[in-house]
N, C-alpha and C positions, 0 to 999 in steps of 0.2 A: 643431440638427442631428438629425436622424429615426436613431435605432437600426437596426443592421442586423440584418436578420432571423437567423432558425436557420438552421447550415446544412443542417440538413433538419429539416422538420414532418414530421407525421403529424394530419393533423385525419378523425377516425371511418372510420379505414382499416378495410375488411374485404375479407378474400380467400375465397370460396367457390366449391369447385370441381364441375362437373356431378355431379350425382346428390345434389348437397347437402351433401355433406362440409366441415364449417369450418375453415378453416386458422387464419385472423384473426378477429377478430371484435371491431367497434366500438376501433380501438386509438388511442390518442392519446399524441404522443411529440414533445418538441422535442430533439434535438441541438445542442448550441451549437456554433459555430468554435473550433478547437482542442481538440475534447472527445474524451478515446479513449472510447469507449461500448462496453461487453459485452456482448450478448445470452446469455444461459446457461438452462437449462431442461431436462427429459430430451425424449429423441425421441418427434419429434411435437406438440411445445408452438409452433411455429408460427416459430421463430425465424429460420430460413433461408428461410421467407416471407419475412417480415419484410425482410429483408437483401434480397433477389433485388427487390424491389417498389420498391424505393432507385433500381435503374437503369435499370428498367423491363425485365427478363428476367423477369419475372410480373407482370398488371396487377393491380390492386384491382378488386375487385369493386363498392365504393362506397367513397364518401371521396375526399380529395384528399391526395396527399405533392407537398410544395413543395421545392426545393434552391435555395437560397442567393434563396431569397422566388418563384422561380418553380413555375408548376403544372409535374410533369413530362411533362403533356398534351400541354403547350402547347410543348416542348423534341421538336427530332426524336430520335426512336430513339437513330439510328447518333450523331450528336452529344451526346447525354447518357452514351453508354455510352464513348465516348472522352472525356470529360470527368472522367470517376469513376474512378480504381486499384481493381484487381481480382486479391483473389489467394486460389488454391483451394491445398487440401489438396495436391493432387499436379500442386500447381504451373504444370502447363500450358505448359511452353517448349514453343517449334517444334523438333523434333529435327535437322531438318535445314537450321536458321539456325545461325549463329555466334551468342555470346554479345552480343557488338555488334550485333547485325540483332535479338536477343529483346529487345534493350533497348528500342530505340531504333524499337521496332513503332509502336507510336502515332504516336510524333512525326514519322516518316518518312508515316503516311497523312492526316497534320494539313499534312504536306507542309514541313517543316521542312528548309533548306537542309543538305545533303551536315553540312559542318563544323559548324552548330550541334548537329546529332545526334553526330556524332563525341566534340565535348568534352562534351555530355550524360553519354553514356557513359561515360568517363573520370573526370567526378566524381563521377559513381555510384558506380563500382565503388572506387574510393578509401574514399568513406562507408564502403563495408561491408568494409573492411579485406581486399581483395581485389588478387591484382596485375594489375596492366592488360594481361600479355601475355594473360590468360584471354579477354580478349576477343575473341581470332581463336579460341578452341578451339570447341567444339561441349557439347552438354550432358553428352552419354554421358563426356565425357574428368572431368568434376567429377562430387564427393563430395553426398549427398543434402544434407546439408546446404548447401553451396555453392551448389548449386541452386536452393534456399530462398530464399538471398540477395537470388539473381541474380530472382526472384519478387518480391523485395519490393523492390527498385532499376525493377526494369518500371514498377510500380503508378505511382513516382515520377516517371516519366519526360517523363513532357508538363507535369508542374507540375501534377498536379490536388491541387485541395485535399480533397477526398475521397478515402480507399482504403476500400473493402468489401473482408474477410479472411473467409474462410467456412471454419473449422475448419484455418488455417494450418501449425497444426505438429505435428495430430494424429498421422502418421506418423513423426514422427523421435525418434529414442533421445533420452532426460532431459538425458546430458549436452549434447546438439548444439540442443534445444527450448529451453532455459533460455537459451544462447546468444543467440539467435534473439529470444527474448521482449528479454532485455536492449538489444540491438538495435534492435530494433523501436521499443521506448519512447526510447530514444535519438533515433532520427529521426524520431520523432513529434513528441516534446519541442525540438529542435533546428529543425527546419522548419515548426512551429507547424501540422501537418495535423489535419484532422478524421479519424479513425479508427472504424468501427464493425465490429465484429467477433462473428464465431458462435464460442462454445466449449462444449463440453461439461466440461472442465475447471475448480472451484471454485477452485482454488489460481492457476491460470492469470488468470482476471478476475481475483482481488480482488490480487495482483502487479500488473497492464498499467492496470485501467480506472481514469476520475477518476470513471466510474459504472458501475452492474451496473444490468442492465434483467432481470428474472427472467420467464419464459411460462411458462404451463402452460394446456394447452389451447386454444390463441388469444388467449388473455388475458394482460395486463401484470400480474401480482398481485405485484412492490413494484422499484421504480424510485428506487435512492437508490445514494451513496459508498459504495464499502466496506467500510468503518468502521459505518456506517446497517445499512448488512443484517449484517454481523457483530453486532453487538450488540441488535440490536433486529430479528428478522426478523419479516417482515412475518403470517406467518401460520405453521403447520405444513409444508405445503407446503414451504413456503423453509427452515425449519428441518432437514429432514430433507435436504436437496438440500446445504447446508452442512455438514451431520454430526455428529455429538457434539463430536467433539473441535477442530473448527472453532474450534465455541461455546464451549466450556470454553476455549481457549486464548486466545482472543478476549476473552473476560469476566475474564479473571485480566490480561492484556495492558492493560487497559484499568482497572486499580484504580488508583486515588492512590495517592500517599502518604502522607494522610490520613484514607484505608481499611485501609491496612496497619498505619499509627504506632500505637505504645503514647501514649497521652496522656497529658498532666500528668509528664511527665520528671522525674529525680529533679535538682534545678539548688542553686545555690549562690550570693547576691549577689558581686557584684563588691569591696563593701567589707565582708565579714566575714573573718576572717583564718582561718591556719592552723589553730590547733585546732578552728574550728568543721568546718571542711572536715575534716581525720582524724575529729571526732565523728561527720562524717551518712556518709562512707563506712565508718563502723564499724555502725553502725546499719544500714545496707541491704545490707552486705556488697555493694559495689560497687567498681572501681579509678578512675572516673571521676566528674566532675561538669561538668552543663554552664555557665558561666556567664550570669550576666543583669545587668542594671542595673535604676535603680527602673522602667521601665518596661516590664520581661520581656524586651529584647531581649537576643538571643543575641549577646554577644561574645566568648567564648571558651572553652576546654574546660579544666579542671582533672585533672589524672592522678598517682595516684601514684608513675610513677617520679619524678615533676616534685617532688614532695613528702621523698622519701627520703631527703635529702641538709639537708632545712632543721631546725635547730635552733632557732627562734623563732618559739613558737604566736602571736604576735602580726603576724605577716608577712602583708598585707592580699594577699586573691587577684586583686585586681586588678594588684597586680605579679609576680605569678606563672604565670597564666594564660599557654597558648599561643593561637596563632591557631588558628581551626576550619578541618582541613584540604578540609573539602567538607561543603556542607548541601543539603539542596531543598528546593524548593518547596510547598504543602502537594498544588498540583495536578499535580505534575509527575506520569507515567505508568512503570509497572513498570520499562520496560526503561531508563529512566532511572535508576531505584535501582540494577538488578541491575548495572550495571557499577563503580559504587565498591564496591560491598561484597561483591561475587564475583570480579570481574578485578581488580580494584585490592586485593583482600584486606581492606581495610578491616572493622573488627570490628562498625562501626555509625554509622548517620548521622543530626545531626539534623534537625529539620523544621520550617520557621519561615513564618510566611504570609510577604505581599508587603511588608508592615512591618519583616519580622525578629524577629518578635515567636516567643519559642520555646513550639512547640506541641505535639511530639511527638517521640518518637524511634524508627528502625528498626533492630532489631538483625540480625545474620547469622541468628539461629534463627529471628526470623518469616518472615524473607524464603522463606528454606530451605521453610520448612512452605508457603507460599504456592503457592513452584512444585513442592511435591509435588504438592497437589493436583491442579495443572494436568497432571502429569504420568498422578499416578493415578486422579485422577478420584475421590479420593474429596470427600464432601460436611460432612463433621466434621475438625476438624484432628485426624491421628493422632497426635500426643504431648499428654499433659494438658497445660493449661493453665498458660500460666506467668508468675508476675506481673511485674513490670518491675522489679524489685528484682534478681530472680533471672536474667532474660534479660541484663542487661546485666554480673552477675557471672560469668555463660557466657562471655562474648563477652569477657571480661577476660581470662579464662583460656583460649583460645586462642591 
């Protein structure tokens, strides 16, 4: 069985407008089915080309764009552009349709009977947690954001598998935008739609898309996941367009836990007993030990309140030990650590590969110093250096 195509190409699209001005130039771009895609870029890098060239509201100069494997040459106008959801910045209701007539515009010129538009409508406006008497009001009687909605239920409304968003929510206040974005990705992810969208917003793409397409000047210069252009951007260009502190919180978000672990943890076999355990916590001035077996797996943790009460240096740690109340992985990612050992209060965790094999330990002060950085940006940890002896007799004593 033959793969189905993108639901839109781009093969050596370029837009150039009289007197030579390049909008586009030589671009090449697959969107897969079901992909929310972000165009971001500063003004002028070609991106709302881009988008308008999708439905044929600006032609390419040369190249060919395909939708769901057809040329859109070859697709009429007026039937390509009712095919595709389309939603602007300032939204575009008819002011003097009802909320049911803005809905249900497409489908009523697609010629779709009275009652099939009717319950259209109806489960629209549900979707978007709206009450259905709104749909006899008018636009002017709803809130900008509301309005929004009722924008992005339209796009929906014939079943197109495409929407093109060209700068959606750049007008509305943060709290009622974020709304809106949640949304959005809700019924994106729910109705399995193709999504391409213009932002000027960095914070806005790498939240919504499963990819960033970055322009500058006509040009694609880096087309990757969020994650991709967070950590790795493609050039200066993109680096600067993401920010300092983008990158910095991105590059600290994205450490192990085998980036952060102290190594070689201070542990204690399973069958040496008591007094050997008071000797090595005496020795490294620590309240804890982790335990291990002959072959270094982590089974258990050792602590001195655990100890206090026994009078028999001969009491093997293997019958004294507790259970480890939370360890990870060595690859597991920041904000996987930061909640045992910030929200859970935890004093420190340890770190074991996919074996169990124990390989490291994090304590509250590294963690702490990690996301100063992130915070402050500095490039040296601001407290000296502290050996793991000493980190985990901190962490005891709080």
């Amino acid at each position: 069985m033959a793969a189905k195509p993108p639901m839109v190409e781009f093969k050596n699209v370029s837009k150039i407008y009289p007197g030579g001005k390049v909008a586009v130039e030589n671009i090449n771009l697959r969107i897969e089915r079901g992909e929310f895609v972000c165009f971001i870029g500063t003004s002028g890098g070609g991106k709302t080309t881009t988008l308008r060239m999708i439905n044929g509201m600006l032609i390419p100069t040369g190249g060919e764009i395909t939708v769901d494997g057809k040329n859109i040459h070859d697709i009429d106008p007026i039937e390509l552009r009712r095919s595709i959801g389309y939603v602007i910045q300032n939204i575009g209701l008819m002011p003097h349709m009802t909320i049911r007539d803005n809905i249900t515009l497409v489908p009523k010129l697609l010629k779709w009977p009275k009652e099939k538009r009717d319950a259209r409508a109806k489960e629209l406006i549900k979707m978007v947690e709206l009450p259905e008497e709104f749909l006899d009001r008018y636009p002017s009687e709803l809130s900008g954001g509301q309005q929004q909605r009722i924008g992005v239920i339209r796009a929906l409304a014939a079943d197109q598998q495409i929407i093109l968003m060209d700068e959606p929510f750049g007008a509305l206040d943060p709290l009622t935008r974020e709304a809106l974005q949640r949304l959005v990705k809700r019924l994106q992810q729910q109705m399995g739609r193709t999504i391409i969208m213009v932002t000027h917003d960095m914070d806005e793409a790498i939240r919504l898309a499963d990819r960033v397409v970055i322009m500058d000047q006509g040009h694609i210069v880096q087309n990757a996941s969020p994650d991709d252009v967070l950590t790795h951007p493609a050039n200066e260009f993109v680096a600067n367009l993401i920010g300092p502190e983008r990158l910095r919180q991105a590059k600290v978000n994205h450490l192990t836990a085998a980036e952060i672990m102290r190594p070689n943890p201070i542990k204690i076999h399973a069958q040496q007993n008591l007094g050997d355990a008071l000797n090595q916590m005496h020795q490294y001035h620590v309240d804890s030990l982790m335990v291990v077996d002959d072959e270094d797996h982590l089974t258990g943790i050792l602590d001195l309140k655990t100890l206090r009460n026994q009078q028999q240096p001969q009491l093997i740690i293997d019958d004294m030990k507790h259970a480890v109340p939370v360890k990870i992985k060595e690859d597991e990612r920041l904000q996987m650590i930061t909640e045992p050992l910030l929200e859970r209060n935890w004093e420190y965790v340890p770190v074991v590969d996919e074996q169990n094999h124990l390989k490291g330990i994090i304590t509250r002060s590294a963690l702490v110093d990690v996301i100063y950085d992130a915070v402050w940006g500095t490039t040296e940890n601001p407290h000296p250096a502290k050996d793991q002896a000493k980190d985990l007799k901190e962490a005891g004593e709080q």
